[in-house]
C-alpha positions in Angstrom: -4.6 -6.5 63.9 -3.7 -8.6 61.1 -4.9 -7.7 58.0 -5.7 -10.5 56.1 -5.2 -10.3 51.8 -7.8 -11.9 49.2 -5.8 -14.3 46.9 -4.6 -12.8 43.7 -6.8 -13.9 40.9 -5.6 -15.6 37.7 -4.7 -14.3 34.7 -7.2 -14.6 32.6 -9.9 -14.1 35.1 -8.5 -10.8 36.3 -8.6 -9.7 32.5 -12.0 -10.6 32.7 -13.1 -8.5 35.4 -10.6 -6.0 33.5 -12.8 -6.2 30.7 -16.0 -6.0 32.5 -15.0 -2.6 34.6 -14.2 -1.1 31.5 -17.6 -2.0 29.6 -19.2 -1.0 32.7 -17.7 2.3 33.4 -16.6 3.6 30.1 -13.1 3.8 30.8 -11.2 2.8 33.6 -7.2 3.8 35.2 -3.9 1.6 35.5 -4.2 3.3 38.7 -7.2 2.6 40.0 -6.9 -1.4 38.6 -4.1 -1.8 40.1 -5.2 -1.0 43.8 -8.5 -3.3 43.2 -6.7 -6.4 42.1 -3.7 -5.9 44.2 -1.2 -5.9 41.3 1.7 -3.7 39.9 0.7 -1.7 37.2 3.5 -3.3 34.7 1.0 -6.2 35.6 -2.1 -4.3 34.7 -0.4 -2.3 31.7 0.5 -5.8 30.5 -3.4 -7.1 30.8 -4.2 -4.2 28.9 -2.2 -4.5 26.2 -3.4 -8.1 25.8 -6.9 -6.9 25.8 -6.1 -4.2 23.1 -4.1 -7.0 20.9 -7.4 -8.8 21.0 -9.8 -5.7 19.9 -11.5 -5.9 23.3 -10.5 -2.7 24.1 -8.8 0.6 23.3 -5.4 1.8 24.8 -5.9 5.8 26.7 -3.5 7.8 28.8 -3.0 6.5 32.0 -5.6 3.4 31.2 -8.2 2.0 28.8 -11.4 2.7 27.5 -14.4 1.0 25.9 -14.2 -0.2 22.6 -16.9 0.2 20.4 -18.2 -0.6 16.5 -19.4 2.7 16.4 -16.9 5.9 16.8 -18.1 8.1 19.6 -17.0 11.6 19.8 -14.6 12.5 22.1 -11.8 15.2 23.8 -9.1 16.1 22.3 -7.1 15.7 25.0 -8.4 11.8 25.5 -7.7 11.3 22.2 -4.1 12.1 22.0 -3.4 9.5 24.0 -4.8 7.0 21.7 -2.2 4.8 19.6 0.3 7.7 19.9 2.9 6.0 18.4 1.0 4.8 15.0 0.0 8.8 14.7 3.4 10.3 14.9 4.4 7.6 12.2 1.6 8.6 10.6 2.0 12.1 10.6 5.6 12.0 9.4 4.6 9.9 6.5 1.8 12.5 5.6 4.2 15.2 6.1 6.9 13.9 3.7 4.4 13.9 0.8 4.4 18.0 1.1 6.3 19.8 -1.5 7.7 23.5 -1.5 5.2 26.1 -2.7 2.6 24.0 -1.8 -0.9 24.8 -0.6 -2.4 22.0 1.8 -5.3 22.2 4.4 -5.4 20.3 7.2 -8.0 19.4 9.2 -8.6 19.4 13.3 -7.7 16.0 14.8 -5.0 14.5 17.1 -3.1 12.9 13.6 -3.4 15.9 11.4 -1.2 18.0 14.6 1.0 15.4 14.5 1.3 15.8 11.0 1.5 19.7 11.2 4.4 19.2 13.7 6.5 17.0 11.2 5.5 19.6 8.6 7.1 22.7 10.6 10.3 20.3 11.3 10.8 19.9 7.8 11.5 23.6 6.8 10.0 23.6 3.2 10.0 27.2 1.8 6.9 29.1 -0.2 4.5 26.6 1.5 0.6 27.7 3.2 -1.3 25.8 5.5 -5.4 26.1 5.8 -6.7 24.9 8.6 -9.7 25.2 11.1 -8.2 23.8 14.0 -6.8 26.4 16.9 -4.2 24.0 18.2 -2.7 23.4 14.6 -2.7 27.0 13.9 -1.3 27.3 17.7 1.3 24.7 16.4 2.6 26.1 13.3 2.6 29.8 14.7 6.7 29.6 15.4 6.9 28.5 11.8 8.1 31.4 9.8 8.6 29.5 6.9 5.1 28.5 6.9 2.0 31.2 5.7 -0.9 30.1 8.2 -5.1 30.8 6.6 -7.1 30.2 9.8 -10.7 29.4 9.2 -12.9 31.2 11.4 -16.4 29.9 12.7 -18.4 28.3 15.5 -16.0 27.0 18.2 -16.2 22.8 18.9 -14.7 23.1 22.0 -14.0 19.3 22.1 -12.2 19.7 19.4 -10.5 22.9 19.0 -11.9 23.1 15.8 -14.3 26.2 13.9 -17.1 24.6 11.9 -20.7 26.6 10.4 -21.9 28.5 7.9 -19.3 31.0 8.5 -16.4 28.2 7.8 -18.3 26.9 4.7 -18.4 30.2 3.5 -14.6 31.4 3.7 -13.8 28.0 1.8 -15.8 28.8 -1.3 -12.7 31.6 -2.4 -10.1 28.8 -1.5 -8.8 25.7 -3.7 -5.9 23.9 -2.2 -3.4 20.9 -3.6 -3.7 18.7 -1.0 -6.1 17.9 1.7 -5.5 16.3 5.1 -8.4 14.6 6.5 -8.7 13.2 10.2 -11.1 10.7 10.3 -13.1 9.0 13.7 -14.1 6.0 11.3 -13.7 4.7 7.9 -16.2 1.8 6.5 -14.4 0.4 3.2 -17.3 -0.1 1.2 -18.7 3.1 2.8 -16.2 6.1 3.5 -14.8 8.3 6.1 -17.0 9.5 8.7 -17.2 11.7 11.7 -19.6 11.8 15.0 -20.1 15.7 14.5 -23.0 17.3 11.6 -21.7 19.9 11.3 -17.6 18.7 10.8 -18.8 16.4 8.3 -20.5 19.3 5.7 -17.5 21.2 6.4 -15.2 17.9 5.3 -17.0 17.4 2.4 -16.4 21.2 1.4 -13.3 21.0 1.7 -13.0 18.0 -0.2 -14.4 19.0 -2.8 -11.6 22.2 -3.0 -8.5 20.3 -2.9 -7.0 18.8 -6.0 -6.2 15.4 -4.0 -7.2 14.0 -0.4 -5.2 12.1 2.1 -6.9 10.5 4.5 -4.9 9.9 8.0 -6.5 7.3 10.2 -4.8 5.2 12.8 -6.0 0.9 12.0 -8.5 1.2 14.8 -10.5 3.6 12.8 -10.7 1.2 9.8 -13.5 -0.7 9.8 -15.8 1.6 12.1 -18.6 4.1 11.5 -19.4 7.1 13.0 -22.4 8.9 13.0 -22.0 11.6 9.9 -20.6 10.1 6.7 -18.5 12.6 5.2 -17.9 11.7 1.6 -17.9 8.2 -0.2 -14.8 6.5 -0.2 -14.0 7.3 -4.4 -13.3 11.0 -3.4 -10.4 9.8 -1.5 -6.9 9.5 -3.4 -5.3 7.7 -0.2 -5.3 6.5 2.9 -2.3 6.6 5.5 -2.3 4.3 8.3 -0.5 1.9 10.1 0.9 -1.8 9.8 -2.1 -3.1 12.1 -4.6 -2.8 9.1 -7.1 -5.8 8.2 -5.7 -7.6 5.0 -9.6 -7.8 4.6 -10.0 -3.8 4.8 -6.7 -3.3 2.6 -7.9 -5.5 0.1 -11.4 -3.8 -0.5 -10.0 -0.3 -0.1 -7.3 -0.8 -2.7 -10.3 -2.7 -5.2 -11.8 0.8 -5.3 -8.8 2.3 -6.7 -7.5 4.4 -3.3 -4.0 3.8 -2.4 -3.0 2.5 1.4 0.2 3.4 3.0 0.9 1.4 5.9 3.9 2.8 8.0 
């Protein structure tokens, strides 16, 4: 028996039905696109990549996903796969602006780890680290240098992260020098924002206990909304992101006084 092959489509319309799958499903894998089209997944990768360079979609482990005006909450574990390269820029950036003796909290997020893993490489003495998120805790545990306040609470799973009354309340004895904030979206003329209620009141607590606040958000944030606003964009001092940043966004962040890094 012969088995008889489909023609390969074109370019352009196999990124079309790329795009479609994606829009349809949610998400989709290199994988699996590359067995339905009949292509190497270099190929697909490459259509990808094109899609993303075009905001059409968003970049994931192993594949894409959906890209959307409004920020969705998601795993942890999808999210690190998410413009890893831009957070680990990030995240050293954020880190080198931490000084000895310091006391910084950081919040839960895939940027903020990042961040906390550049901090323990840095070996700065006298410094303490708040934070609410397990796996940054988890992180900085081999740090000896490093005096770790975990914030107990109510356990978002999806994000490793305690949140509640009970979190609120063990922030009201703390003040800090310098906060860390992870952010799903940031609206220029609005502020940062996050898709959990309960996240969002204890962001804004803790904004309003730290001396200045750093906001780390990868460009793909910038411009989007999530569901909770966290604070207005004047109780930020700056923003750290990367080089793929609207001149538009920069522009009308900077014209309300908050600094942007772009590494």
């Amino acid at each position: 028996m012969i088995e008889v092959t489909q023609p390969r489509l074109m370019t352009e319309e196999r990124r079309r039905s790329i795009l479609e799958i994606v829009n349809r499903q949610g998400s989709a894998l290199i994988s699996e696109l590359s067995k339905q089209f009949g292509v190497s997944s270099v190929t697909i990768r490459t259509d990808i990549k094109a899609l993303c360079e075009k905001d059409l979609l968003v970049r994931s482990h192993g594949g894409a996903i959906r890209r959307t005006e409004v920020a969705l909450d998601a795993p942890l574990e999808v999210k690190a796969g998410l413009h890893h390269a831009e957070k680990v820029r990030i995240g050293n950036a954020a880190a080198a602006l931490i000084k000895e003796g310091e006391i910084i909290l950081l919040d839960s997020g895939t940027t903020t780890l990042e961040a906390a893993r550049a901090l323990a490489r840095r070996n700065l003495s006298r410094l303490t680290v708040v934070t609410h998120a397990l796996n940054i805790a988890w992180e900085l545990a081999g740090a000896r240098q490093i005096s770790v306040i975990v914030i107990g609470g109510l356990l978002r799973q999806i994000s490793h992260s305690m949140v509640g009354p009970q979190a609120q309340r063990m922030l009201a004895d703390l003040h800090v020098d310098h906060f860390f904030l992870a952010v799903d979206g940031l609206e220029p003329e609005v502020g940062p924002s996050t898709p959990d209620i309960l996240e969002a009141e204890l962001n804004a607590t803790m904004i309003r206990h730290a001396r200045q606040v750093t906001v780390l958000a990868d460009s793909s944030k910038i411009g989007r909304r999530s569901l909770s606003t966290i604070a207005p964009i004047s109780s930020v001092s700056r923003i750290i992101t990367d080089t793929g940043i609207r001149p538009e966004h920069r522009a009308i962040i900077e014209a309300k006084g908050v600094e942007v890094v772009a590494v």
